[in-house]
C-alpha positions as CSV (number, residue, x, y, z in Angstrom):
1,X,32.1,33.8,74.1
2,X,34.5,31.2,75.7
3,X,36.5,32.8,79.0
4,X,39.4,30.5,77.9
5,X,40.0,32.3,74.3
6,X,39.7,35.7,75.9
7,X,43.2,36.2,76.9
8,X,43.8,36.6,73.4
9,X,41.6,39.8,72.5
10,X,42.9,41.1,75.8
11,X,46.4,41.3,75.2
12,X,47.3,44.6,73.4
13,X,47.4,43.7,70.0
14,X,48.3,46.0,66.8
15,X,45.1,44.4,65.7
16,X,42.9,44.8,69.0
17,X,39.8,46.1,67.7
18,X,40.0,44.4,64.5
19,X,40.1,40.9,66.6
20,X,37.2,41.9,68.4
21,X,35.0,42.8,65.5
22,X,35.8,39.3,63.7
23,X,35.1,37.3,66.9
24,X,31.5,39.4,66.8
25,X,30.7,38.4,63.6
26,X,31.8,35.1,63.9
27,X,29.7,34.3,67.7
28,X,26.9,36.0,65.2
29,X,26.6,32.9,62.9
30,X,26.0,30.4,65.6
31,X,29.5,29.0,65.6
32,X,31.3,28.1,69.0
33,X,34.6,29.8,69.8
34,X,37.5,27.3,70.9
35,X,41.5,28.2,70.9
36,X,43.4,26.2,68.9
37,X,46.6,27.0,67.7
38,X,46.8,29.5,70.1
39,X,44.3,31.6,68.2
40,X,40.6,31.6,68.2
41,X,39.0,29.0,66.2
42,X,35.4,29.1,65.4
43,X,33.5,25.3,64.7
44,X,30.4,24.0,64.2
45,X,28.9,21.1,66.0
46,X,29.0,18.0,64.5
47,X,25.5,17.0,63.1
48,X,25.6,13.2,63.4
49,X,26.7,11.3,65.6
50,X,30.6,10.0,65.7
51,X,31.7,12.9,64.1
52,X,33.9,15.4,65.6
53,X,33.1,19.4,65.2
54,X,34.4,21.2,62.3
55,X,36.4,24.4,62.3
56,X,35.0,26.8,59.6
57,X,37.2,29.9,60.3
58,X,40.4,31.4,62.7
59,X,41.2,34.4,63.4
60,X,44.6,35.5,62.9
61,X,47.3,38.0,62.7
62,X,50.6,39.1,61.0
63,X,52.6,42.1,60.8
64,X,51.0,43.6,57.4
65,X,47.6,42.4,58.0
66,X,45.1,40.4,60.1
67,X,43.0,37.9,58.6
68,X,39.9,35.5,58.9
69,X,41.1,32.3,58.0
70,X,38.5,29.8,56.1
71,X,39.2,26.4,56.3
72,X,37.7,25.1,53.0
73,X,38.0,28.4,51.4
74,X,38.7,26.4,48.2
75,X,35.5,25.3,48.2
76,X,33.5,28.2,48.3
77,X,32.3,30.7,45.8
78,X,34.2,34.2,45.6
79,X,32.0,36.8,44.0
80,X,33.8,39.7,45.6
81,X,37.2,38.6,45.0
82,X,38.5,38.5,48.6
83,X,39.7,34.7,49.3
84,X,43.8,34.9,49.2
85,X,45.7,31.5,48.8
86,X,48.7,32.4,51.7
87,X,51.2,30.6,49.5
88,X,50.9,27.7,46.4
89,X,51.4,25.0,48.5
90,X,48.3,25.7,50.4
91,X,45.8,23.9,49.1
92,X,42.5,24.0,50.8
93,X,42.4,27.1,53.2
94,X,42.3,30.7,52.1
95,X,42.5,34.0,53.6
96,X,40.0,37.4,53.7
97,X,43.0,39.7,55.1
98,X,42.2,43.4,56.4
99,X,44.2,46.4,57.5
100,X,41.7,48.3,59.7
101,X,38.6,48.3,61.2
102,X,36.5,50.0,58.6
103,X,37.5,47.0,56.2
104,X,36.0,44.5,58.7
105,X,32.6,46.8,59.3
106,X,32.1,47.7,55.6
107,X,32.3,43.9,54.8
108,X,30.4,42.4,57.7
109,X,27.5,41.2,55.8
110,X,29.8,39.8,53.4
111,X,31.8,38.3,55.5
112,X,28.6,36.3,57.3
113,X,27.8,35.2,53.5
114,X,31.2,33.6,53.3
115,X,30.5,31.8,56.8
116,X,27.2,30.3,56.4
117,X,28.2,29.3,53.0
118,X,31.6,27.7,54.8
119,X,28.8,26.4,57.1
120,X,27.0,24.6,54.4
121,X,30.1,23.1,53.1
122,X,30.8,21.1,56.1
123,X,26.9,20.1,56.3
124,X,27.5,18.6,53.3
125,X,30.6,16.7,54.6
126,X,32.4,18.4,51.1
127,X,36.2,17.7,51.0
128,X,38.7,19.3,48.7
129,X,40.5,17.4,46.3
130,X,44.2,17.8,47.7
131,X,46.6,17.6,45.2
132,X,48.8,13.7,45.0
133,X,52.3,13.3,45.9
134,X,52.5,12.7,41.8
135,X,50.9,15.4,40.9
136,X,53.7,18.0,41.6
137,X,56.7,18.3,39.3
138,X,60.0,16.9,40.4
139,X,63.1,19.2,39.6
140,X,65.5,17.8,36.9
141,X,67.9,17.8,39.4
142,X,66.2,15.1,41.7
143,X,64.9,13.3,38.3
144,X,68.4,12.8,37.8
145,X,69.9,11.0,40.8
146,X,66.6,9.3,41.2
147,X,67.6,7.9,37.7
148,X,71.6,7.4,38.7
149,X,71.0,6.2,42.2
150,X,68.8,3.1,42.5
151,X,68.5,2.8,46.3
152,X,67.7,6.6,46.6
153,X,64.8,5.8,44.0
154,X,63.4,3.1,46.4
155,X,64.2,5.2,49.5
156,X,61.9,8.2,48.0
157,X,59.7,5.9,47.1
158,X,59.2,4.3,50.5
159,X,59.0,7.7,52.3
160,X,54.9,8.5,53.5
161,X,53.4,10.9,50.6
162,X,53.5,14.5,52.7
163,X,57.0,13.5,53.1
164,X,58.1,13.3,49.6
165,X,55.9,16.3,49.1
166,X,57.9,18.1,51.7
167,X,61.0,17.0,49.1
168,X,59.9,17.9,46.2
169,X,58.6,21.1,47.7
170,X,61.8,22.1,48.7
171,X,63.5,20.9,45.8
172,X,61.5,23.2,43.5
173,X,61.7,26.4,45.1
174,X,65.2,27.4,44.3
175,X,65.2,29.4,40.8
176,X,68.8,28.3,40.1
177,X,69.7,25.3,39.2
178,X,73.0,24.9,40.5
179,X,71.4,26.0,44.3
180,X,68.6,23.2,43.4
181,X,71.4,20.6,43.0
182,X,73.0,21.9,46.2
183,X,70.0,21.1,47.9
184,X,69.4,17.7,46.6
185,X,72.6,16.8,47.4
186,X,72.3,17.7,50.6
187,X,69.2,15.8,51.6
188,X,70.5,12.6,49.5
189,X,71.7,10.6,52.7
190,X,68.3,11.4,54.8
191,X,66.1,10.1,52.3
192,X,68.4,7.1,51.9
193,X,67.9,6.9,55.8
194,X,64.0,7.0,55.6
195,X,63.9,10.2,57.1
196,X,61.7,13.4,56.2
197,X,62.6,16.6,55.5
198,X,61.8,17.7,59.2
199,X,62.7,15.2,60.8
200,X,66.1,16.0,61.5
């Protein structure tokens, strides 16, 4: 157990005892405990030299639930049917999410499966296959002034790939048209300014 991540299972949490169970299982599969993010982050050493550790798992919490976070989840098997993709634009990690304590206990030996097999994904230096820039759809709405509007064409184009993704993200999500077009609109002169989406 590291001193520095403690302050976090000490603070009265909605999710105390839940925290403190997880942490258990995951100091039981060898892993070291390090706070990052401002959560507790459990990696494994690096095996060969150079290469930095690897985080496997995080602990976390939300209002509705807490949850085990697995890096790679993407990558590893799901015979019980517990790994939960937080959202469609995540594309790697995945979530085991719980409600109370019993959850945690009646799953721990699953739970340590899911680890070691985490564990053996990193040994193996896997990588998931993220998803290109070209990939993802691009609203009729954006097609359409990227058609009209030459220098916004080779403004997007010029833009770092996680950038346009941020875009085209943003683009897409609206289910109106008329509120996608808004929002293109909008974001027209800070793409033609080389700007991201974040960036202000």
């Amino acid at each position: 157990m590291n001193p520095k991540v403690d302050f976090f299972f000490n603070k009265a949490s909605q999710w105390q005892e839940e925290y403190e169970k997880l942490r258990v299982i995951c100091l039981d599969c060898g892993l070291t405990e390090e706070l990052k993010w401002g959560c507790p982050c459990y990696t494994f050493p690096a095996s060969s030299a150079g290469r930095q550790k690897s985080n496997i798992v995080l602990i976390h919490g939300f209002k509705e639930y807490c949850a085990l976070l697995v890096f790679k989840g993407a990558l590893l098997n799901d015979p019980n049917g517990i790994l939960i993709q937080q959202t469609e634009n995540v594309q790697s990690a995945r979530q085991i999410r719980f409600t109370n304590l019993l959850e945690i206990v009646e799953l721990e030996s699953v739970l340590k499966a899911y680890i070691f097999e985490a564990i053996e994904v990193e040994k193996a230096g896997l990588k998931v296959e993220l998803k290109k820039t070209t990939d993802f759809a691009i609203p009729q709405e954006f097609k359409s002034k990227l058609d009209h509007i030459p220098a916004l064409k080779v403004a997007f184009e010029a833009l770092t790939p996680g950038r346009q993704r941020g875009y085209l993200f943003h683009f897409s999500q609206p289910k109106q048209s008329k509120t996608r077009e808004a929002r293109v609109e909008k974001y027209i002169p800070q793409i033609l300014s080389g700007r991201g989406l974040d960036d202000g």
